[in-house]
N, C-alpha and C positions, 0 to 999 in steps of 0.2 A: 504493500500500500504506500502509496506517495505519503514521503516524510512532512512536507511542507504540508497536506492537505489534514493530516493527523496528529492527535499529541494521544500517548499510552501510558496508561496507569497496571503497574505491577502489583499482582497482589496475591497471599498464599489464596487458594482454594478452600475456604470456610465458611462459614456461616456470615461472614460479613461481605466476601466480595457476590455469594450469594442474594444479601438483603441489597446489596446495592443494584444488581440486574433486576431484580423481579421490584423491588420498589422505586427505581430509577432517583437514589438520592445519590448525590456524594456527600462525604463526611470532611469538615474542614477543621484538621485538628490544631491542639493548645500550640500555638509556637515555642511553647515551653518543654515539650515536649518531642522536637525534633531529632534526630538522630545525634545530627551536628553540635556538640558542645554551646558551640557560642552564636552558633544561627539564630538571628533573632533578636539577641538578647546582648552580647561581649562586644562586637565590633561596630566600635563609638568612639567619636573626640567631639570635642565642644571646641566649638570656634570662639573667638575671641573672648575670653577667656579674663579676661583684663577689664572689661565692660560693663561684668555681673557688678551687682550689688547685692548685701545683705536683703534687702528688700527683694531680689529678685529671687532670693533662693528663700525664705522664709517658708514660703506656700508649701515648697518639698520636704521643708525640716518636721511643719506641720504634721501633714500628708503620712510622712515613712519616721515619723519620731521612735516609735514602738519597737522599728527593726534596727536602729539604730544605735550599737552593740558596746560604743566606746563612750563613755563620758556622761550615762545618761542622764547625769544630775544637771547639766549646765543647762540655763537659757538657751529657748530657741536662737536669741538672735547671738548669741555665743556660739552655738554647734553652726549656726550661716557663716560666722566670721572666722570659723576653724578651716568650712568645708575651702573656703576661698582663698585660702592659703597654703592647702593640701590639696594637690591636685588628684592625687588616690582616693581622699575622701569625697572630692567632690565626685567624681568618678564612682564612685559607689554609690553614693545617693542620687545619683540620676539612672544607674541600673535600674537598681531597686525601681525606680520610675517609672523607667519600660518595660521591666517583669510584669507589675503589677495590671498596666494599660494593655500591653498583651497577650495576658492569660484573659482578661473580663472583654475585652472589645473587637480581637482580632482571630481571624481562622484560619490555617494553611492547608489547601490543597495542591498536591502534585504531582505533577507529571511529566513524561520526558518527550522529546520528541524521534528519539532513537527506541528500537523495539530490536537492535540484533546485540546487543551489545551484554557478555558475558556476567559481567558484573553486576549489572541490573535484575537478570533473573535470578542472581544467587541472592545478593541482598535484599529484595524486595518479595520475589514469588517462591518464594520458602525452595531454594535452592532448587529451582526449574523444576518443581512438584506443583508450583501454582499456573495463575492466568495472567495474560495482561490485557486488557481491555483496550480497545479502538476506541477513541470520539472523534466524530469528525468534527475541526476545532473550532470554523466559523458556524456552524449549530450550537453547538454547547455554549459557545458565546454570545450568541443572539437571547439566548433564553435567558442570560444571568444580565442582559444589559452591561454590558461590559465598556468598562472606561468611559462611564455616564455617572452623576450626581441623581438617577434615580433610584430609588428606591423601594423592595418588596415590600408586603403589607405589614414585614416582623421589624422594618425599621433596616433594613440590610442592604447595603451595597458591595459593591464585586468589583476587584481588578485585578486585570491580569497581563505578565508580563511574563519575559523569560528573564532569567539569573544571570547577574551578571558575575563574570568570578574571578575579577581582575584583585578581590583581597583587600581593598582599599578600603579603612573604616570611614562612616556613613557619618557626615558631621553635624548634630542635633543644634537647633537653635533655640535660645529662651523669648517666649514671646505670651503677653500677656500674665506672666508670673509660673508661667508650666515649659519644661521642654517638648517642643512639638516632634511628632513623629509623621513624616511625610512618607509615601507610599512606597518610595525606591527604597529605604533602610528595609523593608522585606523582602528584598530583591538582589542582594549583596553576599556573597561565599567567598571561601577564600578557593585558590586552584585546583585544590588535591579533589575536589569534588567535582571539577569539570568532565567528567568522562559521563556525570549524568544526564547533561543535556537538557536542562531542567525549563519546564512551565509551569508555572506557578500561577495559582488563585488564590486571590486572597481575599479574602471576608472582611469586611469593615460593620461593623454594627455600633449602630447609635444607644442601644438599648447591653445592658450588662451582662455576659453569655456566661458568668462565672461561679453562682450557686447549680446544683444538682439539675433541678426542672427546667432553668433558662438550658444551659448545654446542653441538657439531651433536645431542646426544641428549636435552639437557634443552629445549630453546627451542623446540623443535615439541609442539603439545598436538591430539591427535585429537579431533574433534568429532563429533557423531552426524548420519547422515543426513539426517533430519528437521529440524535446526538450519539449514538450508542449505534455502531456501526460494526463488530467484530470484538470475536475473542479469540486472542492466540494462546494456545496450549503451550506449557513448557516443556522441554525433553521428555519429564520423568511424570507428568501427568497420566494419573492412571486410565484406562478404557472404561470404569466405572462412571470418572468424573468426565469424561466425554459425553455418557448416555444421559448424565443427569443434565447437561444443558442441553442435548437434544431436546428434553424432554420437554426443558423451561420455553427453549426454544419454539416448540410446536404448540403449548398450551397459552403462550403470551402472544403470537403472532409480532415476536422479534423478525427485523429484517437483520438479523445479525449471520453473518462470516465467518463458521468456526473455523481455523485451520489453526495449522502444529507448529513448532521450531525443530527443525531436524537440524543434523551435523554432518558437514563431509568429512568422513572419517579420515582420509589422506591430507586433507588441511585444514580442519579444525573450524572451518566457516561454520555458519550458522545461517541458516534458510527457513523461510517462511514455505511449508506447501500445505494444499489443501487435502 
């Protein structure tokens, strides 16, 4: 399948990439919880630096006072006048910042735009035992309003971009008393992960996704039929798990594309046949 016209989502064969075909959601998980250590969350500097005032940091001292592990007896406007002359410290209370902004308000889905590539089906599709899923990518995007200020009835907006993995930290600005977080700092890896090829969606919600009932109801987004184009089998995909998506396949009236990932054994390529 044409790379440019698709982006694939790896995934073991269980009960979740299951609910995801027969209920047509994807799941947009915590950024806190990416593979990546620091995805999301480590790679940060603060521009101008020299500019802040006590007054500009107060709001944050407020805000993450509780997490806030050295000194806890001094004045707010004491631990502002520390942070701003430890650049570690202030560095750490602006984490703390986006930890907490991006566990309650933001959701990562991903996907790659390579579907041969070794590494991917080991780390992702329970080591070529699982699936990877076809979307065709201007569908799936039309449905989520993509790189629009609209928004669904749950208060949700969508964008999506590719990774960029040039390693270069994301430099946050302070504006109106908060450091803001703009949409490319979810968009930032460092190299060692470029062999993923990576598309990214990202969920923005205006509404708090981070007690029990919100996450289970804001972090799932329905996609349309026709976005859902093909499932390729991994090598080691059993003929069981073949019959059970015939089967999804013939009682949902999927137009889906099963085929396999074969090997040439003499050089070790990887092929899509059907």
């Amino acid at each position: 399948m044409d790379t440019d016209k698709y982006i694939y989502k790896f995934m073991p064969f269980n009960k979740y990439a299951l609910l995801t075909i027969l209920n047509r959601e994807l799941y947009f998980s915590n950024p806190k919880l990416l593979n990546d250590p620091i995805d999301c969350l480590h790679n940060v500097k603060v521009t101008n630096l020299s500019k802040l005032t006590t007054n500009d940091l107060l709001p944050l001292v407020k805000k993450h006072k509780s997490s806030i592990t050295w000194n806890t007896k001094l004045a707010d406007d004491e631990i502002a006048k520390h942070c701003l002359k430890e650049n570690d410290s202030l560095l750490r209370l602006i984490i703390q910042d986006i930890r907490l902004k991006t566990k309650s308000k933001y959701g990562i889905c991903s996907f790659s735009t390579s579907n041969k590539d070794q590494r991917l089906w080991s780390h992702y599709a329970d080591s070529s035992k699982g699936i990877c899923l076809v979307f065709e990518k201007a569908e799936l995007l039309k449905n989520l309003n993509i790189n629009t200020d609209r928004q669904d009835p749950q208060l949700r907006r969508y964008y999506g971009d590719t990774v960029n993995y040039d390693g270069l930290p994301y430099e946050i600005e302070i504006k109106n008393g908060e450091f803001q977080i703009n949409e490319d700092y979810f968009f930032k890896k460092t190299n060692v992960w470029d062999y993923e090829d990576e598309y990214r969606l990202l969920l923005i919600s205006d509404i708090s996704i981070n007690n029990f009932a919100d996450y289970e109801k804001n972090r799932y987004c329905l996609f349309t039929k026709s976005a859902l184009r093909g499932v390729i089998l991994g090598e080691k995909t059993t003929h069981y798990d073949l019959l059970s998506l015939l089967k999804i396949k013939s009682r949902l009236d999927y137009g889906l594309k099963i085929t396999k990932l074969t090997r040439d054994i003499s050089t070790g390529e990887l092929n899509i046949e059907k």
